[in-house]
VOBA-1610 file (N, C-alpha, C; in pm, whole numbers, padded with zeros to 5 digits, always signed):
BEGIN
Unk+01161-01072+01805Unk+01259-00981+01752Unk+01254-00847+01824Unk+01128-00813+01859Unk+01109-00601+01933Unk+01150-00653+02043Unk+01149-00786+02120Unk+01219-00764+02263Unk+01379-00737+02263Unk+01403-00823+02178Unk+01538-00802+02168Unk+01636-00679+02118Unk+01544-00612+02014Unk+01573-00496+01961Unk+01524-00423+02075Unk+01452-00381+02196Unk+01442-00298+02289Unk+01590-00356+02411Unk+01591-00416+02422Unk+01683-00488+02551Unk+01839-00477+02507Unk+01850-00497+02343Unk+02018-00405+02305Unk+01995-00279+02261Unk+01896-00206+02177Unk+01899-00072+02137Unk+01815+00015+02185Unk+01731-00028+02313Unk+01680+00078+02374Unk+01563+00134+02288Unk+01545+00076+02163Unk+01438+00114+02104Unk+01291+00056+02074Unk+01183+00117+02083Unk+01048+00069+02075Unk+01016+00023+01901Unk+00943-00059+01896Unk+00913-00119+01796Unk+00804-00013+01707Unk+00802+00009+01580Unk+00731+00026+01523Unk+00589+00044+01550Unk+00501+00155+01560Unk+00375+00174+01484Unk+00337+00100+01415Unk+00201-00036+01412Unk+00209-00105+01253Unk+00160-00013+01151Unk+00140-00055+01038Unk+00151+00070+00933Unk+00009+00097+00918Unk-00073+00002+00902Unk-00237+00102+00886Unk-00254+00123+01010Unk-00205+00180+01152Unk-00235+00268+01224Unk-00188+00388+01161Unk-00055+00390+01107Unk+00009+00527+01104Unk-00072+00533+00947Unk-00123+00459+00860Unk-00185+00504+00762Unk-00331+00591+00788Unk-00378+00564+00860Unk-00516+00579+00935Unk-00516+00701+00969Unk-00378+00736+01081Unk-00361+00841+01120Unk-00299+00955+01056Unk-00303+00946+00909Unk-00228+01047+00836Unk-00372+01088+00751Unk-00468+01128+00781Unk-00626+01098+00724Unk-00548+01238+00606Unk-00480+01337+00575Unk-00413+01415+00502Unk-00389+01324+00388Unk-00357+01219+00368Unk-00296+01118+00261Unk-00383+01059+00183Unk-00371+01054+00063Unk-00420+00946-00013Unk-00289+00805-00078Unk-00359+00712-00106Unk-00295+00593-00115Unk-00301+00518-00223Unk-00241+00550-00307Unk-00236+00433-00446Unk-00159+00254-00403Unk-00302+00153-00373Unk-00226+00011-00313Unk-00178-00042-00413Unk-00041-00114-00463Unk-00077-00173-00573Unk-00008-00318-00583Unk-00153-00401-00507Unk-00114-00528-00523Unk-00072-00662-00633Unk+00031-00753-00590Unk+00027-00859-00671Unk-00054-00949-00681Unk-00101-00976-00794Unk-00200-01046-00825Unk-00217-01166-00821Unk-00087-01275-00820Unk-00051-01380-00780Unk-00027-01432-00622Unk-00031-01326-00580Unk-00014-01335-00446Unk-00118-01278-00341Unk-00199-01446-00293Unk-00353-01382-00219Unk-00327-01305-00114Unk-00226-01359-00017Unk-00164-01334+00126Unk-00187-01134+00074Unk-00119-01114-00013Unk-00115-00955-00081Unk-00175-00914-00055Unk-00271-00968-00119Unk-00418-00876-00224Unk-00487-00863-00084Unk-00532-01021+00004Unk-00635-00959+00115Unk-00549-00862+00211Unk-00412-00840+00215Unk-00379-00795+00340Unk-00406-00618+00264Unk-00383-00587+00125Unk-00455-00464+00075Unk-00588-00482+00072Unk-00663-00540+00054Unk-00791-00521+00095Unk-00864-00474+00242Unk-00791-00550+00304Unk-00800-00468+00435Unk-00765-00336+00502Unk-00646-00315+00446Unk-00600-00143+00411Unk-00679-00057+00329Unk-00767-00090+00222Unk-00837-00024+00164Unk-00925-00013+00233Unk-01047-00118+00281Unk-01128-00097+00333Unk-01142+00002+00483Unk-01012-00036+00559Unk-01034+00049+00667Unk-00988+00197+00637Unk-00913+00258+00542Unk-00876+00380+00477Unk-01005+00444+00419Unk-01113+00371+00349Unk-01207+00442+00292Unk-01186+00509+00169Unk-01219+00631+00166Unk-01221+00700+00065Unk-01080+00772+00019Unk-00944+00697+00138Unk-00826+00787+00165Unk-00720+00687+00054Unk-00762+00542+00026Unk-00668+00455-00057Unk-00768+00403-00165Unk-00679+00390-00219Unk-00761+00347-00399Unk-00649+00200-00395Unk-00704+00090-00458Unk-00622-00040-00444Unk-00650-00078-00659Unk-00523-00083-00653Unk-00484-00224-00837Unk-00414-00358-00761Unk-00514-00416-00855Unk-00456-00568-00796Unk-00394-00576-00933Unk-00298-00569-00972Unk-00228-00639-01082Unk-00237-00749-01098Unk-00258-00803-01254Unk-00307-00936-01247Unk-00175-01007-01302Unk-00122-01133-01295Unk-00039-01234-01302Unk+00089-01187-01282Unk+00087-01110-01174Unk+00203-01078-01092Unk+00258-01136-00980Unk+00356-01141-00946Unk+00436-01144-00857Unk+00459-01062-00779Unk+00501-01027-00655Unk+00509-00896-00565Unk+00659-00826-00660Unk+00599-00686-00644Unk+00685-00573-00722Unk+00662-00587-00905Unk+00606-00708-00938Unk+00627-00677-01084Unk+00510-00601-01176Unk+00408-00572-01124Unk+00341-00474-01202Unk+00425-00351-01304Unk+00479-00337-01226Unk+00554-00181-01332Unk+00632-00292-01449Unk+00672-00382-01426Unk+00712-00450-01562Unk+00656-00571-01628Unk+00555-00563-01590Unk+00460-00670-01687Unk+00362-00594-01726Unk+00309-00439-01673Unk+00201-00417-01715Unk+00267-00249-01730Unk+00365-00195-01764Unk+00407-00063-01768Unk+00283+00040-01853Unk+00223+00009-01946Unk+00150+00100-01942Unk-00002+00171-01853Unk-00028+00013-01819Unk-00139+00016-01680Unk-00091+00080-01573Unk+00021+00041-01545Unk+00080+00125-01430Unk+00069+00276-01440Unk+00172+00314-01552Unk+00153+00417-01586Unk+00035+00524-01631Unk-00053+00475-01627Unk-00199+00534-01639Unk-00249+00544-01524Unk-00229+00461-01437Unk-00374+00428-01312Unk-00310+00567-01199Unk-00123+00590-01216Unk-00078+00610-01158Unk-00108+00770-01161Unk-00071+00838-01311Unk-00121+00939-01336Unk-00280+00959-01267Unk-00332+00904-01355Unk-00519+00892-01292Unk-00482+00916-01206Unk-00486+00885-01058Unk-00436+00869-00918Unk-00400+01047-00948Unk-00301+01025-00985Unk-00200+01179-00924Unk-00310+01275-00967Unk-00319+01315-01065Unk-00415+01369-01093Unk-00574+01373-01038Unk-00631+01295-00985Unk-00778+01313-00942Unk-00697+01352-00755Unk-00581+01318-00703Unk-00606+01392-00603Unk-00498+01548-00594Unk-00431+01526-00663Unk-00341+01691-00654Unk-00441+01801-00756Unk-00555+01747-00783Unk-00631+01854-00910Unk-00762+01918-00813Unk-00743+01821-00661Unk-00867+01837-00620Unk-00911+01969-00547
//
């Protein structure tokens, strides 16, 4: 697909994203994986781990990709605060 998108639009392909996550060491990262979905969870696990102390990972449990905020709205809503709070307080 990037050859082809360079050869009609002249444009370079994407940065993959935990480089440009890596390189924003300014950022912190709330991951928040589906829990039903392994392919997910390890490909955030690996983003966590190489981020360090810069991403915090929820594996939502008996989810589907995107459905945490509506199977588990008040978990969400807590972890998320938590999150906002332990890094904009810091």
């Amino acid at each position: 697909m990037y050859p082809a998108v360079r050869l009609l639009a002249g444009e370079r392909p994407p940065t993959p994203l935990l480089n440009e996550m890596v390189r924003a060491a300014w950022t912190s990262f709330l991951l928040v994986a589906a829990g039903e979905n392994d392919q997910e969870v390890a490909s955030n696990e690996i983003f966590t781990q190489a981020l360090g102390g810069q991403a915090e990972l929820w594996v939502a449990p008996g989810v589907a990709h995107t459905g945490a905020y509506s199977r588990h709205p008040d978990e969400y809503e807590r972890r998320l605060l938590a999150f906002l709070d332990s890094r904009l307080l810091e």
